[in-house]
N, C-alpha and C positions, 0 to 999 in steps of 0.2 A: 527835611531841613531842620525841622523843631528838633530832629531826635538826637541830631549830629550835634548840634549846639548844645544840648543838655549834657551829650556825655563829655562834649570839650569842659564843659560848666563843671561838671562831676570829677574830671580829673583834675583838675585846676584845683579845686576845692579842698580834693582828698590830697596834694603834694602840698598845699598852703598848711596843713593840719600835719602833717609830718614832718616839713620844716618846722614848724615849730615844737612842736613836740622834742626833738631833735636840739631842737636852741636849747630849750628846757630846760633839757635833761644834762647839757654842759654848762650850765649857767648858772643851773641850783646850788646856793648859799648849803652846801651838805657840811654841817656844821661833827660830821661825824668822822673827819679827818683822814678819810680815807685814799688819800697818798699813796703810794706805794714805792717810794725812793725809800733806799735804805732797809726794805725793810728783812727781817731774819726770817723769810719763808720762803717757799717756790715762788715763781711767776705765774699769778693769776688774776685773775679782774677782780679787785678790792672794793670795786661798787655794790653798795650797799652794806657794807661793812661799819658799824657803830662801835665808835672806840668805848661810850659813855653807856654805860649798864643802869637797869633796872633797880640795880642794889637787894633784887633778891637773892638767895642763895639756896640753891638745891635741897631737897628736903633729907634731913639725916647731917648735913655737913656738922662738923661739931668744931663749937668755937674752940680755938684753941689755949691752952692753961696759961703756960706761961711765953708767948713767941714774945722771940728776942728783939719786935718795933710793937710797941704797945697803939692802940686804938685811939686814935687822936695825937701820934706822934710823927713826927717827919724823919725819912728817911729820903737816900739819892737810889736814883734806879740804875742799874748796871745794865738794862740789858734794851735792846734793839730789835722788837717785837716790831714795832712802828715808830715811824720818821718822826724823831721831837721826843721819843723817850729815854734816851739814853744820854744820861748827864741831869737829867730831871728832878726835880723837888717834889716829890710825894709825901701827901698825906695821908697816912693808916686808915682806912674806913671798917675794914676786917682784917680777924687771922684766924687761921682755921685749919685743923692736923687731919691731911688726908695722902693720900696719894697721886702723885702727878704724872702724865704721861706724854709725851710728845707721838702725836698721829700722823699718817698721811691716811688721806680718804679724797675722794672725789668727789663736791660737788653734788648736790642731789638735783641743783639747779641746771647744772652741765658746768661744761668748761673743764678747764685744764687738773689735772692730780695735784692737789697740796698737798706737801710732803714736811715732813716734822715740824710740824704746826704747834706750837708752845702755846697754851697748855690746856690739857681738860684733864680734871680729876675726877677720881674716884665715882665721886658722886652722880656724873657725869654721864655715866656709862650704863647703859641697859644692862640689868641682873647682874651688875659687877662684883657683886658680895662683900665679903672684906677683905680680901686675899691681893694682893698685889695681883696682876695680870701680864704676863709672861708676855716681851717683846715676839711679834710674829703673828699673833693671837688675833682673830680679827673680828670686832664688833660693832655694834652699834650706838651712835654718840646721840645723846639725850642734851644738846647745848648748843646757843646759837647764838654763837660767840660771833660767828660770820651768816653772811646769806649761802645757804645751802648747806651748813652745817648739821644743823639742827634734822635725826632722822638718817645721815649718812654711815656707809659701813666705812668701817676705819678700820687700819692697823696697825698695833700699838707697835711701835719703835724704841721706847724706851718707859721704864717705870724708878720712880722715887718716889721716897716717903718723907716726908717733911712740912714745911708748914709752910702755906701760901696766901697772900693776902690781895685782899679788894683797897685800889688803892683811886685816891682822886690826884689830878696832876696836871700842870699847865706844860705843855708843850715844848721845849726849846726853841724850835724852828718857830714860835709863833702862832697864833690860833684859840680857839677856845677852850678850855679848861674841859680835862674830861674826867668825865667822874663814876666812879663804882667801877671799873676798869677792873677786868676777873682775867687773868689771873698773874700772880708778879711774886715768886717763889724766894723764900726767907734767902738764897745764895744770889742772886739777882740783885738787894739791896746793901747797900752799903748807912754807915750815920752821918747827920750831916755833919758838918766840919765846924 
């Protein structure tokens, strides 16, 4: 009788701990906006996804000379990486002459293929050398721009050379301000008005 009561007691215990758990984990204030209306990539689970960067930058990235939005100036974002970026007021935090590549890779964490995922450059890239990297080519991404990025084989879709900046930005749609946001490429921006 004791023994039948303890495991009713034990499972009861363990579904009370994954209910919550469960609440949790829809509930969390995840102030890293990870949304997925709108946005310009495959269909995949954006959880744990941090719009707001470290603000460090890859070793070797090289500041760049003269880009055309200067470090501490505001420009508008053209593009729709994530919901609330596009129409947005950004301000310069970096600019930096590398080259940039849109990937698909899968996940190292599982789930579904992202496919032309903007952006990871240069820097980015295991033993990427200095050479631009031939669309098709497939390697490994050094960047953890998302969860399960960071360590995954990729293949590069496309390459440009140009200058890309780290930028900070409140949201359109509302939300917290995000900041060091890697990567937002000098044809992506437009000046403010």
């Amino acid at each position: 009788m004791k023994k039948k009561t303890f495991m009713k007691s034990s499972l009861i215990l363990t579904l009370l701990v994954l209910l919550l758990a469960a609440c949790s984990n829809n509930n969390n204030d995840n102030s890293s906006n990870t949304s997925e209306e709108g946005m310009d990539m495959s269909s995949h689970d954006m959880e744990g996804m941090d719009m707001s960067g470290s603000g460090e930058v890859p070793e070797g990235l090289k500041v760049a000379e003269n880009p055309k939005y200067e470090v501490g100036s505001n420009a508008i974002i053209n593009a729709d990486h994530m919901e609330g970026m596009d129409g947005a007021e950004a301000t310069i935090v970096g600019a930096y002459d590398t080259i940039v590549y849109t990937i698909s890779y899968t996940p190292t964490t599982g789930g579904e293929k992202v496919t032309n995922h903007k952006w990871v450059i240069q820097e980015e890239i295991e033993d990427a050398g200095d050479e631009a990297i031939e669309p098709g080519t497939e390697v490994i991404v050094n960047a953890d721009h998302m969860e399960g990025m960071n360590g995954a084989k990729a293949t590069i879709d496309s390459a440009e050379k140009t200058t890309v900046y780290m930028v900070d930005y409140t949201p359109t749609t509302g939300g917290e301000k995000v900041t060091n946001h890697q990567w937002i490429t000098e044809s992506e921006l437009s000046p403010v008005e």
